[in-house]
N, C-alpha and C positions, 0 to 999 in steps of 0.2 A: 801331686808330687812336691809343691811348693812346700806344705805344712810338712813334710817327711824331711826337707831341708833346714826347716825352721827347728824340730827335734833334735836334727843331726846338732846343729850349733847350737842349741839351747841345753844338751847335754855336753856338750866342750865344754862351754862354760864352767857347768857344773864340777867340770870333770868323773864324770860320771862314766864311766867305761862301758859299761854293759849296757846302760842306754845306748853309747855313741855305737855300740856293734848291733843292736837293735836297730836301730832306723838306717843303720849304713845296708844291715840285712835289706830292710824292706827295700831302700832305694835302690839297690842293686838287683832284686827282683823283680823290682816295677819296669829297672831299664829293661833286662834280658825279656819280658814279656814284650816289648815296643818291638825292640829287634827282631823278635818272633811274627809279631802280628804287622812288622814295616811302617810300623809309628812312630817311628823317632821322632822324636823333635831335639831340636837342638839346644842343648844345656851345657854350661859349666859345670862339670865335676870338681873342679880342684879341693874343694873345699871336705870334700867325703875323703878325699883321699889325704888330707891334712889329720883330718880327723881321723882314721885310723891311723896314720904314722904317730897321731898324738897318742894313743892307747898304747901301741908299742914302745913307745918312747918315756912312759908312763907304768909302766908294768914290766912284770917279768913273765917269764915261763916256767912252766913245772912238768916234769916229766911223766908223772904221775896224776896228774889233772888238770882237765881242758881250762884253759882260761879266757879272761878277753886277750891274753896276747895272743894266744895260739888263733882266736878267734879274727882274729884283725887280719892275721898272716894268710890264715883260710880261703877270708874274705879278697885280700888281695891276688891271691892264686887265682880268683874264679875272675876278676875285671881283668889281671892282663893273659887270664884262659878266653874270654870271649872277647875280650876286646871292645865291650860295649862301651867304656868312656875311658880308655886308655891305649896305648898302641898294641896290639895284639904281639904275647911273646909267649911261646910256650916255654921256653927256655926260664923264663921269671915267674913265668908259675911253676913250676916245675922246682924253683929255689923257694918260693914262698908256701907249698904245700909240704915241701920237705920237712919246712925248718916248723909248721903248723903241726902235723903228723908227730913229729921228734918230741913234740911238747901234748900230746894224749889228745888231740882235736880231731874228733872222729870223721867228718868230712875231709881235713887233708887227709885222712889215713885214706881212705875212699880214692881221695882222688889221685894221689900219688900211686897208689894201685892199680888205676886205670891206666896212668903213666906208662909204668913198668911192663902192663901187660899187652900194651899196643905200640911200645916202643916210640913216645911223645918224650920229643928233647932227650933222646939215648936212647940206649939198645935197649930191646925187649929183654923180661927178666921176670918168667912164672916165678921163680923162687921167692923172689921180694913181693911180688905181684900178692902172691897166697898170702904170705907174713902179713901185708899190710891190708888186704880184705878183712883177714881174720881178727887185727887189730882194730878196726873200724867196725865191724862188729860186735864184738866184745865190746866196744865203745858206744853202742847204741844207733847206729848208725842204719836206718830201716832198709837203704840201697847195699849198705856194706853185710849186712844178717843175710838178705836173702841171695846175693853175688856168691858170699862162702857158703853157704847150706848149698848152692847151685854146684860148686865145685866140686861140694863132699858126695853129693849126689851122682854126680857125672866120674869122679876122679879123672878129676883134669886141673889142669893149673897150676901142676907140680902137688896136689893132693892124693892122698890115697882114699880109694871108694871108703865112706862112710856111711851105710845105707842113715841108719839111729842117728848119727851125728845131723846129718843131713836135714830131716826131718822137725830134729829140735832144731834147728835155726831155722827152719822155712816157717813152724810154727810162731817163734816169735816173731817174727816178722808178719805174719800173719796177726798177731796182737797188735802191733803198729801200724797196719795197711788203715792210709787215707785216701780221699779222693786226690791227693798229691801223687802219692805210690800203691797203687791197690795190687800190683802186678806180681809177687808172692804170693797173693793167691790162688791164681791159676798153676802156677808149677806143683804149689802142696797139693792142691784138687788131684795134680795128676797122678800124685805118688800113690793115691788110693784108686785107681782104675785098673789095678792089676797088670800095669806094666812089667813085659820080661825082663828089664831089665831090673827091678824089683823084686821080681821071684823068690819066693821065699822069705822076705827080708818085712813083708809089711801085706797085712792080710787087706785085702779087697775090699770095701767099703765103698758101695755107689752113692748111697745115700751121704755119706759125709763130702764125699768129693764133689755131689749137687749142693749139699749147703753151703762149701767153698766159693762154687764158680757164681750161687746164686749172691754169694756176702760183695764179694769181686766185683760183681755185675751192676749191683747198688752202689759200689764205690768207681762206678765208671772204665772198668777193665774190660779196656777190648775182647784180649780173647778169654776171660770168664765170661764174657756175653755171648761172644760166637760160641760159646762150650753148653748154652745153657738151650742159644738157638736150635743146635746143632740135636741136641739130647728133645728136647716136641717135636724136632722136625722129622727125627727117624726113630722115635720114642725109646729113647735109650736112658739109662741112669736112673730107673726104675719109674718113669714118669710115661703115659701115654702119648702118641702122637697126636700133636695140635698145631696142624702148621699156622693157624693163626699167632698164637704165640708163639711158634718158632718168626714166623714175619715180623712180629714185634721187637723179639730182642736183637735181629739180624739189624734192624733199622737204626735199632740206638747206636748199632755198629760200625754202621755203615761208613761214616764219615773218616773212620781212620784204618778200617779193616777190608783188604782185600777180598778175604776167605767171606766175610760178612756178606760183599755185595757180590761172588760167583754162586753163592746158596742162595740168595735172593733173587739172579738170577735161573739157576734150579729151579724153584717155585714157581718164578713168573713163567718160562718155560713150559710147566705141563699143566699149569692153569692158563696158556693162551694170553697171557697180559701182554697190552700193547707197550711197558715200562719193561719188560726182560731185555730188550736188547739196546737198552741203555746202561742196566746194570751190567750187562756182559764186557761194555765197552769203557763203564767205570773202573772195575776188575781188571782189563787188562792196563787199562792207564796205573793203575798201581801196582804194576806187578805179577798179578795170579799167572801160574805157568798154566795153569790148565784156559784160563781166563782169555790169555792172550792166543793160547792152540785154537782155542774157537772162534775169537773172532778174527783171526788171520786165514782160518778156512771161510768164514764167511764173506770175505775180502775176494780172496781166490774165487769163490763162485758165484758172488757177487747174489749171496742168499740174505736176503733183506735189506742188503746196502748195496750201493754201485759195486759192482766190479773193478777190481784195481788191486792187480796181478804184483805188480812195481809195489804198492803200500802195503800187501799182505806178505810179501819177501822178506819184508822190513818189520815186519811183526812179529814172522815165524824166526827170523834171527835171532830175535829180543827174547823171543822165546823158549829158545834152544839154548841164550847164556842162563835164564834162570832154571834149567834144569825139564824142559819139556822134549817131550820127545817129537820134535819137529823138520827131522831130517828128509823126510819125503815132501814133505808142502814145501822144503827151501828148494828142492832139485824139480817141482813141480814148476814154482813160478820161474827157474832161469833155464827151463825151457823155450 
């Protein structure tokens, strides 16, 4: 981090702009990762934050193309949006992503979008919400391409369906999927599995919607990888059943996907393994509705684990907020 700091003031000097938004980027993603992974360590910012007001202070803005001002503005939207080395204000990012976005900065457009659509520092507001997806993608924006192609696809968000529209931005996004954002790939794969809601609109192709989830899969996308699992495991998407590599790609999964570790549970299940009812108890720790339905009966009858009537109530509840149908095992245990 040090030498990221040494950058930062060795491009002030310069007065170098587009360095000083360079390494302000990187140090402000090294912090959001600490935060992430509970590494903080304790640092002086002030001097990053000089250092963008000196860009701004340094620069102008242009309506028509992103600059380092716009980029400075962006940048300070996203430290007092998380608060990693300043006092957390949604309110000032909210003013600093505006005025970012106003000046063609395709991440403020992004993120003032997200603003407007979950009603962060003001009322919700699809109208603007769309406007500035759409402006953020046109802007290149890999998160903002595939957020609108979602919208045009679904006709939500104050959009009207766009099945074509749709499509070509999920594709380009699909031209930009890294292992930073692989996750357009999976919604394009889906467009081609013959969904009703698609009907008519875009012809069936399983073979391209596998090369999708399998491109996704390489760049680290959860559910392209439970999609690829999913497809050996019940031999679908014109590939044979192989639950060994259905096992495989469930595993790479595993770590951030529910769905990943209740199919791996599946598997361990009617192969007898003695690790399924750890995965079934993974699964419900993250959520799986069906995940948690099983192991809250397994609670209740105390099949493979103790008995405890009291912690399986408490499971089928959890159960029944995420959409499971757990209405008899709750009037079961407050008997």
């Amino acid at each position: 981090m040090e030498q990221l700091f040494e950058k930062c003031r060795s491009e002030q000097r310069s007065g170098n702009s587009p360095g000083i938004i360079d390494a302000a980027k990187e140090i402000i993603t090294a912090a959001v990762k600490e935060a992430i992974e509970q590494t903080v360590v304790e640092r002086d910012y002030v001097e990053v934050m000089k250092a963008l007001m000196f860009v701004i202070n340094t620069n102008s803005g242009n309506r028509y193309r992103n600059t380092s001002y716009a980029e400075a503005y962006a940048l300070l939207g996203k430290v007092f949006e998380t608060g990693i080395f300043k006092e957390h204000s949604l309110k000032k990012a909210y003013i600093c992503y505006k005025i970012a976005a106003e000046n063609s900065n395709p991440f403020g457009c992004y993120r003032l979008a997200y603003f407007y659509e979950h009603g962060l520092a003001g009322k919700k507001h699809k109208h603007k919400a769309a406007h500035f997806y759409k402006l953020s993608a046109n802007g290149g924006s890999t998160r903002g391409i595939h957020k609108y192609g979602m919208l045009l696809l679904e006709g939500t968000g104050g959009c009207a369906r766009d099945i074509k529209g749709a499509v070509f931005y999920l594709e380009q996004a699909r031209k930009l999927a890294s292992s930073d954002y692989p996750d357009a790939l999976f919604d394009l794969g889906q467009c081609y599995e013959g969904l009703p809601l698609l009907h008519g609109s875009i012809l069936e192709d399983h073979a391209y919607a596998l090369k999708l989830y399998l491109e996704g899969a390489e760049l680290g996308c959860p559910r392209s990888t439970v999609r690829v699992g999913h497809a050996y495991h019940y031999g679908e998407l014109g590939v044979e059943q192989n639950l060994e590599l259905a096992t495989n790609y469930y595993v790479q999964a595993e770590a951030t996907s529910a769905s990943a570790l209740f199919e791996l549970y599946k598997i361990g299940k009617a192969s007898k393994q003695d690790n399924a009812l750890n995965w079934l108890y993974k699964s419900a720790q993250m959520g799986h509705p069906d995940g948690i339905k099983i192991y809250a009966n397994k609670l209740e009858l105390g099949d493979g684990v103790p008995m405890n009537k009291l912690e399986a109530l408490w499971w089928y509840k959890i159960g029944e907020k995420r959409g499971a149908d757990t209405k008899q095992g709750i009037r079961r245990c407050k008997q």
